[in-house]
PDB file of N, CA, C and O in Angstrom:
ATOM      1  N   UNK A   1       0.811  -1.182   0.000  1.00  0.00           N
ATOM      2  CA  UNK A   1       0.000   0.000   0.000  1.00  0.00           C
ATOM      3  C   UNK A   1       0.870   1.268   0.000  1.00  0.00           C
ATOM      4  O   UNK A   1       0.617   2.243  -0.708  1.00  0.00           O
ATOM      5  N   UNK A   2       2.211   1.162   1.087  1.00  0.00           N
ATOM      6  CA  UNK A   2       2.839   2.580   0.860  1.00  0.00           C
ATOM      7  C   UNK A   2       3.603   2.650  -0.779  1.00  0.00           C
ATOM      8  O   UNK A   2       3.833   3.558  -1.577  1.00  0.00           O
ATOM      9  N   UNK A   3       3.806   1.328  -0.754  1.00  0.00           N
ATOM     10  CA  UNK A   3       4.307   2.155  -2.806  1.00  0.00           C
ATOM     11  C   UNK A   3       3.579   2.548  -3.160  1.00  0.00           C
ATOM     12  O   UNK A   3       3.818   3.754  -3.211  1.00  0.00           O
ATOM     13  N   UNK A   4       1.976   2.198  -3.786  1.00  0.00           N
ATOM     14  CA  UNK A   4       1.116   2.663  -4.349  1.00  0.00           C
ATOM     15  C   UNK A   4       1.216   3.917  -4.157  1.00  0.00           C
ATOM     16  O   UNK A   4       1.556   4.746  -5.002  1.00  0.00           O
ATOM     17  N   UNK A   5       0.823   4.185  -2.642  1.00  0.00           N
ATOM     18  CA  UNK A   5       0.932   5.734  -2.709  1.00  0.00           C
ATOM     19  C   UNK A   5       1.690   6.603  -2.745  1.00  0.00           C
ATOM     20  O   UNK A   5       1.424   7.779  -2.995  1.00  0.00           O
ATOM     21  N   UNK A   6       3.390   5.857  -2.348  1.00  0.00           N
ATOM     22  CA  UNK A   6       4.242   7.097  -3.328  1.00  0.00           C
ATOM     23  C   UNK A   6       4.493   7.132  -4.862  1.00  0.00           C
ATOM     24  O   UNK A   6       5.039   8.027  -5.507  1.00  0.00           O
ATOM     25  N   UNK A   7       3.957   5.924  -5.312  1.00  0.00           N
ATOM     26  CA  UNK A   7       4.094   6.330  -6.806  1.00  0.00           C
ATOM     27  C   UNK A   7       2.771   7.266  -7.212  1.00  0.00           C
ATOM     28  O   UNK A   7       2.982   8.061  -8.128  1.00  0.00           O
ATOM     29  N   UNK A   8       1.682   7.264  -6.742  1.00  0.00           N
ATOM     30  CA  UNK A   8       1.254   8.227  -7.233  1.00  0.00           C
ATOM     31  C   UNK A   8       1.290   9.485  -7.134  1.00  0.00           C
ATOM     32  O   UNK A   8       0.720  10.291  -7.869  1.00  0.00           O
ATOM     33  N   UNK A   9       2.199   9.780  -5.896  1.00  0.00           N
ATOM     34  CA  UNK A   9       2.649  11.458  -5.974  1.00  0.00           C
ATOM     35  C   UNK A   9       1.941  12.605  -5.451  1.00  0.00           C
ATOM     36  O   UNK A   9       2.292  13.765  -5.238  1.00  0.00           O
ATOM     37  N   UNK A  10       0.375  11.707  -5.233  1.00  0.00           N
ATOM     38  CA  UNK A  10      -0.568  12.803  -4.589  1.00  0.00           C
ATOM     39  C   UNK A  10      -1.126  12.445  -3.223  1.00  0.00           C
ATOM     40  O   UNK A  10      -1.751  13.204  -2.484  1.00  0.00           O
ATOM     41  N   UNK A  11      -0.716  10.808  -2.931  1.00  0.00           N
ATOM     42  CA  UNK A  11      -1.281  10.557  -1.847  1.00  0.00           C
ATOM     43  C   UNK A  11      -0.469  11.892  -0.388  1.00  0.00           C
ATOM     44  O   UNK A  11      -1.014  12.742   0.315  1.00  0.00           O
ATOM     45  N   UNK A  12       0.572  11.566  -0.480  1.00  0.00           N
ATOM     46  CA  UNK A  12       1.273  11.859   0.739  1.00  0.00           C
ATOM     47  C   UNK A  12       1.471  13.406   0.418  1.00  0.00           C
ATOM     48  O   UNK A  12       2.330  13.797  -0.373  1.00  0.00           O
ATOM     49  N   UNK A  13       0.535  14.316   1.152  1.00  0.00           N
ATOM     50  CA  UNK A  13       0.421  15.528   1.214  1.00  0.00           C
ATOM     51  C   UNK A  13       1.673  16.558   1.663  1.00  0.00           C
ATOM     52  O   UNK A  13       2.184  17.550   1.144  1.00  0.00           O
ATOM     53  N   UNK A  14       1.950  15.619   3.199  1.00  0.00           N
ATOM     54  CA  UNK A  14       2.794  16.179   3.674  1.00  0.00           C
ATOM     55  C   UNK A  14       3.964  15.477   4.433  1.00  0.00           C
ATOM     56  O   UNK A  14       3.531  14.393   4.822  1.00  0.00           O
ATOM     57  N   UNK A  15       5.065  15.619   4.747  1.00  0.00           N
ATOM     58  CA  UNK A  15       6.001  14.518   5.045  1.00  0.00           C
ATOM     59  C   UNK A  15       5.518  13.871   6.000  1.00  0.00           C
ATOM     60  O   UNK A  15       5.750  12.666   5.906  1.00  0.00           O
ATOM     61  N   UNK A  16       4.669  14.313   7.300  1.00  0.00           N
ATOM     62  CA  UNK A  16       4.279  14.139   8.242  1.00  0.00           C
ATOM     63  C   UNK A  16       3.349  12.327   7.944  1.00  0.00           C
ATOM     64  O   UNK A  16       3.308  11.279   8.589  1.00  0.00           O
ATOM     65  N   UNK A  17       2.883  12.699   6.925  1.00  0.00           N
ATOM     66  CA  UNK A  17       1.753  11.524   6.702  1.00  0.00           C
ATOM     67  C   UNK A  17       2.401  10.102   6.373  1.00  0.00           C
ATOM     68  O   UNK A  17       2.044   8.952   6.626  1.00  0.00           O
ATOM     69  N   UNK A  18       3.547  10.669   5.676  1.00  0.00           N
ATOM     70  CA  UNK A  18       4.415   9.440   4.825  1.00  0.00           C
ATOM     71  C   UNK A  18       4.974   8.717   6.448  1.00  0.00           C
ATOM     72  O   UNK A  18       4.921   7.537   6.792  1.00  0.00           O
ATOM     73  N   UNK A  19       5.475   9.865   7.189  1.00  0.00           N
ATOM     74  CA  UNK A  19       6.418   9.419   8.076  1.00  0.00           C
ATOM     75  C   UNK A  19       5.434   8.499   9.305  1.00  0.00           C
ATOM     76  O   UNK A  19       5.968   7.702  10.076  1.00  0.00           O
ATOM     77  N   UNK A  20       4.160   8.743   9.303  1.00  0.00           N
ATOM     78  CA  UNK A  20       3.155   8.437   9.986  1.00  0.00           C
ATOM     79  C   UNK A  20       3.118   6.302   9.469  1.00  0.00           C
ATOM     80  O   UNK A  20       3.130   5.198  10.014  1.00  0.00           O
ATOM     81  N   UNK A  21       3.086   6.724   8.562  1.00  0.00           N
ATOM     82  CA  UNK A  21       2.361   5.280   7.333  1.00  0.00           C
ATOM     83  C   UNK A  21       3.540   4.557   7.875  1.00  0.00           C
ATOM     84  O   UNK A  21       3.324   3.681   8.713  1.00  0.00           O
ATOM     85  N   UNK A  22       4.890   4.834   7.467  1.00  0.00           N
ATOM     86  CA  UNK A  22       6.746   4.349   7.903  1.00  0.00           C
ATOM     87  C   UNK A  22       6.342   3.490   9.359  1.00  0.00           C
ATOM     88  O   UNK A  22       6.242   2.279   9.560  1.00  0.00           O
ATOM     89  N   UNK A  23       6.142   4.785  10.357  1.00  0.00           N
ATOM     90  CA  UNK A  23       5.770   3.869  11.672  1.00  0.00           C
ATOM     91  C   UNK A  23       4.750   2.881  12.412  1.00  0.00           C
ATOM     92  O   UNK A  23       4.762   2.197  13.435  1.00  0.00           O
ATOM     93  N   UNK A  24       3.769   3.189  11.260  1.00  0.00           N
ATOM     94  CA  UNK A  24       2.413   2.163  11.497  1.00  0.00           C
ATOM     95  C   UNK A  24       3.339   0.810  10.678  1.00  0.00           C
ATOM     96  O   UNK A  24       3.458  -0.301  11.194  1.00  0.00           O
ATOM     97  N   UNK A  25       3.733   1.065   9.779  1.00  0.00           N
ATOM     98  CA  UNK A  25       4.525  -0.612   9.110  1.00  0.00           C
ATOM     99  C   UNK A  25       5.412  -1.153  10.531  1.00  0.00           C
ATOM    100  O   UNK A  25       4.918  -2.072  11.183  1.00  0.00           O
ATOM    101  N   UNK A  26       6.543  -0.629  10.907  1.00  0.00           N
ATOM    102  CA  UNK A  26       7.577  -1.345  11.631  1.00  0.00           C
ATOM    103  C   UNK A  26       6.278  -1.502  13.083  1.00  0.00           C
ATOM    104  O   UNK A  26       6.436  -2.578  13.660  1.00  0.00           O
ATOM    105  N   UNK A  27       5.395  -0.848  13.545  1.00  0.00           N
ATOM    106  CA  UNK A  27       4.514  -0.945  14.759  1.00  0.00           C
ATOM    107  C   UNK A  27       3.728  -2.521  14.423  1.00  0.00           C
ATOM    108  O   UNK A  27       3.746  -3.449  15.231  1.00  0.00           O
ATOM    109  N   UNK A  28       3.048  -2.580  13.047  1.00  0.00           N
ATOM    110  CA  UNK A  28       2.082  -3.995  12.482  1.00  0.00           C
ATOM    111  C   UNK A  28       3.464  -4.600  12.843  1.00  0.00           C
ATOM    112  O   UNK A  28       3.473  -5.370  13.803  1.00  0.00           O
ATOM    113  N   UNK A  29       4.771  -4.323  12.126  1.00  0.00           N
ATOM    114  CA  UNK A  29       5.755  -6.175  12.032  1.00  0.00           C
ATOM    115  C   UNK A  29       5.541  -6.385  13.745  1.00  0.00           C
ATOM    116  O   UNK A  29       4.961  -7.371  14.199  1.00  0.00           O
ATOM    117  N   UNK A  30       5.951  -5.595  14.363  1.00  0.00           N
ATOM    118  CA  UNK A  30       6.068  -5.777  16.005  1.00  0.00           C
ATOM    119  C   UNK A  30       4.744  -6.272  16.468  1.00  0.00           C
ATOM    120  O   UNK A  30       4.804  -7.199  17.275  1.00  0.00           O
ATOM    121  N   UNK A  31       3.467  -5.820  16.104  1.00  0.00           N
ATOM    122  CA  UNK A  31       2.385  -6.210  16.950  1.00  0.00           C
ATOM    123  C   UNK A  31       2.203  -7.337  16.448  1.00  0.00           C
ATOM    124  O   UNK A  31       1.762  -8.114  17.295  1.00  0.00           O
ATOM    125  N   UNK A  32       2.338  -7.791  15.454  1.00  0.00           N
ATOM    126  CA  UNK A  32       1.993  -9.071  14.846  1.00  0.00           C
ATOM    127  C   UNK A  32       2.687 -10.124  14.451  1.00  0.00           C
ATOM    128  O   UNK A  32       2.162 -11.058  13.845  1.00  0.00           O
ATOM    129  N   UNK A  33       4.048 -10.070  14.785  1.00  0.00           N
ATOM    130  CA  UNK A  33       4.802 -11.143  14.734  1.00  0.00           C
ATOM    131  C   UNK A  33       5.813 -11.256  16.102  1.00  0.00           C
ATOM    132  O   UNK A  33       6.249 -10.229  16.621  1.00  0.00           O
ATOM    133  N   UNK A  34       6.151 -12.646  16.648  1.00  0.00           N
ATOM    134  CA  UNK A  34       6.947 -12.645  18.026  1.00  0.00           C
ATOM    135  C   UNK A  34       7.927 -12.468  17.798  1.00  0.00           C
ATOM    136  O   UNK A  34       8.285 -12.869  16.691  1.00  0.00           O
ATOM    137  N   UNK A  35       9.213 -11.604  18.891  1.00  0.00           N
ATOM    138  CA  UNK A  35       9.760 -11.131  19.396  1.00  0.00           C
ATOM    139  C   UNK A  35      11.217 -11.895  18.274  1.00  0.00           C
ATOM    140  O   UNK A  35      12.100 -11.489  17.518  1.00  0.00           O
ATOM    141  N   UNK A  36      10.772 -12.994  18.734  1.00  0.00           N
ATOM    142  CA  UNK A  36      12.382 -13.567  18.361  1.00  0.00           C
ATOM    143  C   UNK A  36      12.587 -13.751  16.813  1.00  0.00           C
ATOM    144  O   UNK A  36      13.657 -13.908  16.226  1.00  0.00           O
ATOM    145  N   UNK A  37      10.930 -13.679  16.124  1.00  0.00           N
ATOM    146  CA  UNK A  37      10.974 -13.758  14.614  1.00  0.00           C
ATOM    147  C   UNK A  37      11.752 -12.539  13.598  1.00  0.00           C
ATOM    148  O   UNK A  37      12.024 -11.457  14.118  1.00  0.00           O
ATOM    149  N   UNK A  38      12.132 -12.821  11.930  1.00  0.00           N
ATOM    150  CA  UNK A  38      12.944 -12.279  11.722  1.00  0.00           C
ATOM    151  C   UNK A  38      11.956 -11.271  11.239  1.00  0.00           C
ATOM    152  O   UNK A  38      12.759 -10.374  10.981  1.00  0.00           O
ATOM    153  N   UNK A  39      10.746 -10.753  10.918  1.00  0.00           N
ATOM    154  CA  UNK A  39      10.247  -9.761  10.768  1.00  0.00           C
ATOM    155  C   UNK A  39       9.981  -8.760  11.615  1.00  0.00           C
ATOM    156  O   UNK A  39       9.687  -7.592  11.361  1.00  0.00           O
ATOM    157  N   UNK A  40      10.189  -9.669  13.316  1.00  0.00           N
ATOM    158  CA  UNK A  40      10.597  -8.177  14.095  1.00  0.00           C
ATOM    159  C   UNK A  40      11.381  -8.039  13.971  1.00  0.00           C
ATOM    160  O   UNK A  40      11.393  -6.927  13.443  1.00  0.00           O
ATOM    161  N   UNK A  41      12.605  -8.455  14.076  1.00  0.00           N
ATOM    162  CA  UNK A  41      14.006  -8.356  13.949  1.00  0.00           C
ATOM    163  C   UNK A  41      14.508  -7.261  13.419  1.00  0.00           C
ATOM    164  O   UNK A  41      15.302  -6.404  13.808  1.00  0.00           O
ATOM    165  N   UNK A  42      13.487  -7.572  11.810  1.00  0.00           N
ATOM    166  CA  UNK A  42      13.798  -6.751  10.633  1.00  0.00           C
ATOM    167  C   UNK A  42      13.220  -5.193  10.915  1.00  0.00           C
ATOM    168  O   UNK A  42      13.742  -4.124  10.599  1.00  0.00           O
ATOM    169  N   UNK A  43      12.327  -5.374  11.414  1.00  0.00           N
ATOM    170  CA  UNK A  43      11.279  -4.219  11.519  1.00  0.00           C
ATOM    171  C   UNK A  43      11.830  -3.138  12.564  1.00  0.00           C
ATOM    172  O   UNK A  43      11.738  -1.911  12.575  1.00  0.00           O
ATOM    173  N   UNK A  44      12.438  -4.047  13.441  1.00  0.00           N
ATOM    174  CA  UNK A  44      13.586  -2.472  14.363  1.00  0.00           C
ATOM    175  C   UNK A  44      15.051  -2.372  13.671  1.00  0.00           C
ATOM    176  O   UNK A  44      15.639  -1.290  13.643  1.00  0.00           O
ATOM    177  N   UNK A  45      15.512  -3.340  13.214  1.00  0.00           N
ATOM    178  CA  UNK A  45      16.533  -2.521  12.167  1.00  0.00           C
ATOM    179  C   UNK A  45      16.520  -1.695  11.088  1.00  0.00           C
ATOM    180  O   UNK A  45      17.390  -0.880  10.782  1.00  0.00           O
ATOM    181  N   UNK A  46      15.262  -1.990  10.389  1.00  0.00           N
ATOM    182  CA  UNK A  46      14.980  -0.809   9.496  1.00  0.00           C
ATOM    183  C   UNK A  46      14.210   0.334  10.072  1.00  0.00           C
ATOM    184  O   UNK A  46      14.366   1.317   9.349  1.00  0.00           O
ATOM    185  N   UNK A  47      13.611   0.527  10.864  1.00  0.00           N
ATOM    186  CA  UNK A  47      13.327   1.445  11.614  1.00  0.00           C
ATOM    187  C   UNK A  47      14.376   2.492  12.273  1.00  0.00           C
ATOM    188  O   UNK A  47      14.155   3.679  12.513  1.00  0.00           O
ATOM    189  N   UNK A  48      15.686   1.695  12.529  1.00  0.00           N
ATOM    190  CA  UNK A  48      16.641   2.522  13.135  1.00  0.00           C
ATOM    191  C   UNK A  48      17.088   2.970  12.237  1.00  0.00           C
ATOM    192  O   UNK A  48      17.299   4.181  12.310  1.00  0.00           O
ATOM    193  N   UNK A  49      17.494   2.199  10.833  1.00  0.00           N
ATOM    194  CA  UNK A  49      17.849   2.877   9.576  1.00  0.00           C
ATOM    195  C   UNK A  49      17.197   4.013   8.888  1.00  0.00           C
ATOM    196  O   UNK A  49      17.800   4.861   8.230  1.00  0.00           O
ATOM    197  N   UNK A  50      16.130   3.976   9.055  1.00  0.00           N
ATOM    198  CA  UNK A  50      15.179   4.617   8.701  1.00  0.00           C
ATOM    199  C   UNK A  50      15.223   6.027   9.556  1.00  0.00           C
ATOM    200  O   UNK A  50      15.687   7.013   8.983  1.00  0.00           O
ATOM    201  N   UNK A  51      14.832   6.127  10.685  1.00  0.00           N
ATOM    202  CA  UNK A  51      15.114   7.022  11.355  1.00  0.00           C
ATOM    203  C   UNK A  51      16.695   7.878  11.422  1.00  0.00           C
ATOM    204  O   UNK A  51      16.812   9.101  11.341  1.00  0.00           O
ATOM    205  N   UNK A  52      17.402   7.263  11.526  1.00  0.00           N
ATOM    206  CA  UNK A  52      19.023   7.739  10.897  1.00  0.00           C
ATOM    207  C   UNK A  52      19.158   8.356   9.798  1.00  0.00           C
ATOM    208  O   UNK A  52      19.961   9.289   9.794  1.00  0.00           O
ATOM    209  N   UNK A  53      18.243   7.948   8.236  1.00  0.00           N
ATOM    210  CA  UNK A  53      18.339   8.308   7.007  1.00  0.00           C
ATOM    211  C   UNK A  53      17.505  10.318   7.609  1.00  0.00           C
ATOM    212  O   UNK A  53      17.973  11.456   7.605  1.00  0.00           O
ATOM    213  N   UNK A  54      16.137   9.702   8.019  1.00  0.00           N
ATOM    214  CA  UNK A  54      15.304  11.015   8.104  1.00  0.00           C
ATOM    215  C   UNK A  54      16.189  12.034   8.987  1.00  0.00           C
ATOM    216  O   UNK A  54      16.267  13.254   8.837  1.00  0.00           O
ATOM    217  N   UNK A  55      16.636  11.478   9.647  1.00  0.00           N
ATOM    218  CA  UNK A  55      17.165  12.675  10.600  1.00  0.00           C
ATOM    219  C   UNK A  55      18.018  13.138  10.037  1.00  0.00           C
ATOM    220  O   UNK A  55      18.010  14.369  10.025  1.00  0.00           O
ATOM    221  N   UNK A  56      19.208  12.407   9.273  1.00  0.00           N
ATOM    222  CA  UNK A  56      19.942  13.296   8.585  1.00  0.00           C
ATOM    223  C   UNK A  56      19.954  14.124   7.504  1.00  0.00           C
ATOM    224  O   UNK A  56      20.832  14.888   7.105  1.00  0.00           O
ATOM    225  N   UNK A  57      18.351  13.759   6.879  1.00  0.00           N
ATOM    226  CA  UNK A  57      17.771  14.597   5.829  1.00  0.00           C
ATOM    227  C   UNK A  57      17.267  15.715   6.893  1.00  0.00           C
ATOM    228  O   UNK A  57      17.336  16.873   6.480  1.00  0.00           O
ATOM    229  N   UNK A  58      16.815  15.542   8.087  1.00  0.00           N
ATOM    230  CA  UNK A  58      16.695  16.936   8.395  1.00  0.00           C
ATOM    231  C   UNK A  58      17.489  17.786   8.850  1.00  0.00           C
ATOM    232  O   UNK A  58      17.085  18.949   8.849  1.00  0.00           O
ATOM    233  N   UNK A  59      18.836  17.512   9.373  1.00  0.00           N
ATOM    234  CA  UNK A  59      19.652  18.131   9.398  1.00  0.00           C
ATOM    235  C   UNK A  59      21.060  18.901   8.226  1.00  0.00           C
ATOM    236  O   UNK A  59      21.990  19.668   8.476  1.00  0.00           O
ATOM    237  N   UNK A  60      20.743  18.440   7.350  1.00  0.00           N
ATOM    238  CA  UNK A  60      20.675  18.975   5.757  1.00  0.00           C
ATOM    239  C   UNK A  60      19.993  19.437   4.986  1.00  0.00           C
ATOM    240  O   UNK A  60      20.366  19.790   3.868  1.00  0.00           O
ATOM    241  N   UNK A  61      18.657  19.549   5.499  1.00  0.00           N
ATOM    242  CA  UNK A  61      17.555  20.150   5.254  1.00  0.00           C
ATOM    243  C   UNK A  61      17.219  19.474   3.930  1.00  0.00           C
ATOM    244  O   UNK A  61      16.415  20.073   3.216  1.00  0.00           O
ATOM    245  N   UNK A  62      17.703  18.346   3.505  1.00  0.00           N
ATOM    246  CA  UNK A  62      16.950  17.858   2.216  1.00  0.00           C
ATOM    247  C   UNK A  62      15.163  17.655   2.058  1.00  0.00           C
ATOM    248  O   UNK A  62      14.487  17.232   1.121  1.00  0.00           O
ATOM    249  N   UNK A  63      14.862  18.067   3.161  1.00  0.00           N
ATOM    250  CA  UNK A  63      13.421  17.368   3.039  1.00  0.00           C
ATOM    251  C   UNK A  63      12.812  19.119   3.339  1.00  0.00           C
ATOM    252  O   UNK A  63      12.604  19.627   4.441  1.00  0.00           O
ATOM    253  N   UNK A  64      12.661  19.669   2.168  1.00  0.00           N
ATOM    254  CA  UNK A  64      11.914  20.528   2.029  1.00  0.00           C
ATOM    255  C   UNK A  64      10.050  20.878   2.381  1.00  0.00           C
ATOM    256  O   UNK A  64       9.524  19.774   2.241  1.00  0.00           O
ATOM    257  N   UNK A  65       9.663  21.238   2.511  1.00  0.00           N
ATOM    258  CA  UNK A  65       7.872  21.109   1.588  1.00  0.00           C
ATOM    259  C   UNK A  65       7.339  22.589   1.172  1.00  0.00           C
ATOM    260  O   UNK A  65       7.363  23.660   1.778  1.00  0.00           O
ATOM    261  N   UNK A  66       6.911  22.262   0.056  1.00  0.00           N
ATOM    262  CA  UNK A  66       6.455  23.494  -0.304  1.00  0.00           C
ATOM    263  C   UNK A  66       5.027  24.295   0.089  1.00  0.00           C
ATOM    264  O   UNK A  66       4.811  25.423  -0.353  1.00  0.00           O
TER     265      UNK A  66
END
């Protein structure tokens, strides 16, 4: 569902929403799969990645909005 809506370009209004959708995914791998499985696993390592990428787009200010 989140590709769909970034390929179409109009879903995600504002960064806020995208970044919203990001944490409801890694929150579902966690609520719905156990602890020791590799989709949580996965789901807080890309989350930390994830969060690392954004933050340093905001401290470079790459993430504009108009």
């Amino acid at each position: 569902m989140i590709t769909t809506r970034v390929e179409s370009e109009q879903y995600y209004i504002t960064l806020e929403m995208f970044l919203a959708d990001m944490k409801r995914m890694f929150a579902n791998a966690r609520t719905y799969n156990m602890h020791h499985t590799v989709y949580y696993k996965c789901a807080n390592r890309l989350e930390s990645f994830f969060s690392g990428i954004f933050q340093s787009g905001l401290q470079d200010n790459k993430f504009q909005q108009n």
